[in-house]
C-alpha positions in Angstrom: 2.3 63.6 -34.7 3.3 60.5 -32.4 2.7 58.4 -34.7 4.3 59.7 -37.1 7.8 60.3 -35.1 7.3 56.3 -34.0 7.2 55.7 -37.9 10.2 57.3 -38.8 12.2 56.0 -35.8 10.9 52.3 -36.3 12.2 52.6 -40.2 15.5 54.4 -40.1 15.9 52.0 -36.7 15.5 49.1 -39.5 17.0 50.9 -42.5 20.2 50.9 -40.5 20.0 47.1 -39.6 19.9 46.5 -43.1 22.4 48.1 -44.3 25.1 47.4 -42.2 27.4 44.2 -42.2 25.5 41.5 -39.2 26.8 41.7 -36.1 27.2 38.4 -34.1 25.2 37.4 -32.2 26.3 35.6 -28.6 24.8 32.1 -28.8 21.7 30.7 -26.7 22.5 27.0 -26.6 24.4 25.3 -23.9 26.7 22.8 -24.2 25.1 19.2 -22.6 26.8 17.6 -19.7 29.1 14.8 -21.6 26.9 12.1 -19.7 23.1 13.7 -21.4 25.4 13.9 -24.6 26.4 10.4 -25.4 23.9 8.5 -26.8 24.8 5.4 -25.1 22.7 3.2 -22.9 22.8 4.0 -19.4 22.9 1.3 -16.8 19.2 1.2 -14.7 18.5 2.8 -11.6 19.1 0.8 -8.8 16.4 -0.2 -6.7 15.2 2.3 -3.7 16.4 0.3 -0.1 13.7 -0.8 1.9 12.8 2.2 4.7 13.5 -0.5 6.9 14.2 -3.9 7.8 11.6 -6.6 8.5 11.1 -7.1 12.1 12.7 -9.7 13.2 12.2 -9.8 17.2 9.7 -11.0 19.0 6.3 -10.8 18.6 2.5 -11.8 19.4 -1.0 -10.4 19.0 -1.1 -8.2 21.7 -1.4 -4.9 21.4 1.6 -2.7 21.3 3.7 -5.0 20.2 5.2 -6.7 16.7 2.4 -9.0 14.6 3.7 -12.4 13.8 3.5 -11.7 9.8 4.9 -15.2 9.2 4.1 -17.6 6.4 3.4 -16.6 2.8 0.4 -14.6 3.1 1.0 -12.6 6.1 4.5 -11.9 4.9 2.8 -10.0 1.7 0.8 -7.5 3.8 4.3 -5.7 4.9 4.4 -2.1 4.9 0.1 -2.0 4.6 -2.7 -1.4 7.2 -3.7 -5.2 7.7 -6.9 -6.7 9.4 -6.3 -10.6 10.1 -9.3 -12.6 11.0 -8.8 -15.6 12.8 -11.6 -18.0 12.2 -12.5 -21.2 12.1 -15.2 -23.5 10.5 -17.2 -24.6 13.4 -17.5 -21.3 14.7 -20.8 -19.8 14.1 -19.9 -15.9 14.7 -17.3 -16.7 12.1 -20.0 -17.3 9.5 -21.8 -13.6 10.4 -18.2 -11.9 10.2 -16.8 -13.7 6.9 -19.1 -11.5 4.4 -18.8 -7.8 6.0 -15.1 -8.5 5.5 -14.8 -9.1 1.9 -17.2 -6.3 1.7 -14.2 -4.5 3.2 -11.9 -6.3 1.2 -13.5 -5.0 -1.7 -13.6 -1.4 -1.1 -10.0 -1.2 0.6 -8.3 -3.7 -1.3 -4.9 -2.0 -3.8 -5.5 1.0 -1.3 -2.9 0.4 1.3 -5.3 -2.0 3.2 -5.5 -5.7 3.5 -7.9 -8.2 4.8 -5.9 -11.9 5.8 -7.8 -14.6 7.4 -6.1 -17.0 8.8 -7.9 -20.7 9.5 -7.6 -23.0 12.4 -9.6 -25.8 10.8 -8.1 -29.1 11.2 -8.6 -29.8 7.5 -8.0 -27.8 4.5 -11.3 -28.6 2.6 -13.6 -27.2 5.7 -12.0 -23.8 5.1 -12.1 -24.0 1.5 -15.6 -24.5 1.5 -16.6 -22.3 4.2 -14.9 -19.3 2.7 -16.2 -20.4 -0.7 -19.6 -20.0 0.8 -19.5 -16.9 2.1 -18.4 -15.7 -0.9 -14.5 -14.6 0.5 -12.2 -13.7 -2.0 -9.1 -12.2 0.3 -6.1 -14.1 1.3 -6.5 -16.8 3.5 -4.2 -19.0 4.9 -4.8 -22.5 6.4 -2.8 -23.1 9.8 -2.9 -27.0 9.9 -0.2 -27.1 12.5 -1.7 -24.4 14.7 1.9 -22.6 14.1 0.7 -18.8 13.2 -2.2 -18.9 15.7 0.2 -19.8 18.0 2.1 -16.8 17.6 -1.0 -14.5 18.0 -2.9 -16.3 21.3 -6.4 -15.4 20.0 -8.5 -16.1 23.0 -11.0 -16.6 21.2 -12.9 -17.5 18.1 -13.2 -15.3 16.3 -10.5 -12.6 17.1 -9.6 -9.4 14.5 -6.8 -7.7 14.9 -6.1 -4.3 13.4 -2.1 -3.8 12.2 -0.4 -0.8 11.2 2.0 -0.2 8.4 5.1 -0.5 10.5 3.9 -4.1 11.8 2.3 -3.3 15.2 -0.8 -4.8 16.6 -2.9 -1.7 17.5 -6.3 -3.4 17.8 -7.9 -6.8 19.1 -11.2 -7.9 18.5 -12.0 -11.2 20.6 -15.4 -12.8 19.5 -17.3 -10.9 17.4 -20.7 -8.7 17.7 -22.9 -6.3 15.6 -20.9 -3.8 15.3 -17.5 -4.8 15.6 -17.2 -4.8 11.6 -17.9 -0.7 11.8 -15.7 -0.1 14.3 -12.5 -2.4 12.3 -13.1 0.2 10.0 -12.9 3.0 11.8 -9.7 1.3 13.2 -8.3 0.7 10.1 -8.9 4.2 8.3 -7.8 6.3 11.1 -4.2 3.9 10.3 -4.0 4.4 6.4 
């Protein structure tokens, strides 16, 4: 009996729709802002403002303070976790130390981390050839003039420091043991 009261209602409910003259029927678009309506090109985006300025104080390789991210490749770390390996050559730690980082470099590297060593060796070729050797692939810059490792007073060779995004020197590493590469790491990770 339901069902057949729901019939009924559902056709004369449709019976009367057709017969009688449409009704109108309030629209469902809305009209587009003018500037999503023109089909011209807009200009681009400008470019999001650096969160801030590069530091441009003082600075050393203590820790604490501001890293001396000067010259080319230090300068392209900015705003990244960076380890920077001071090495030379003739030192033969430097030799056990070289491979565990581009191990590191390798893992980290396009992750907000960056491995930098910076050279001391009076000539270019000597570093060349010693990071060809131990298979390095990350940055390296060559301090001829003693200029950047003046501005971060390793005391000795090698020294690793550990650098933060905003720039500050939050590790030092003086000389190097077994060991030291696990806890860079550490240091690093707890940073990114």
């Amino acid at each position: 009996m339901k069902r057949l009261l729901a019939g009924c209602l559902l056709f004369c409910g449709f019976a009367s729709a057709c017969g009688s003259p449409p009704r109108a029927v309030p629209s469902l678009t809305v009209p587009l802002p003018r500037a999503l309506a023109t089909t011209e090109a807009r200009p681009p985006a400008p470019a999001p403002a650096p969160i801030e300025p590069p530091y441009d104080g003082p600075t050393s390789g203590i820790v604490g303070d501001h890293a001396p991210l000067v010259g080319k490749v230090l300068a392209a770390t900015r705003g990244k976790v960076v380890i920077v390996h001071v090495w030379a050559s003739w030192c033969s730690p430097c030799a056990d130390v070289l491979p565990d980082l581009q191990k590191v470099h390798a893992k980290y590297n396009g992750s907000g981390l960056a491995v930098v060593g910076i050279s001391v060796d009076d000539e270019q070729d000597d570093a060349r050839g010693f990071a060809k050797s131990h298979g390095v692939t990350f940055p390296i810059a060559w301090d001829d003039d003693k200029e950047i490792v003046g501005k971060w007073k390793p005391t000795m060779m090698p020294t690793t420091y550990v650098v933060d995004r905003a720039g500050i020197v939050r590790h030092v590493h003086a000389g190097f043991t077994v060991g030291d590469t696990a806890a860079i790491v550490r240091e690093a990770e707890a940073l990114l």
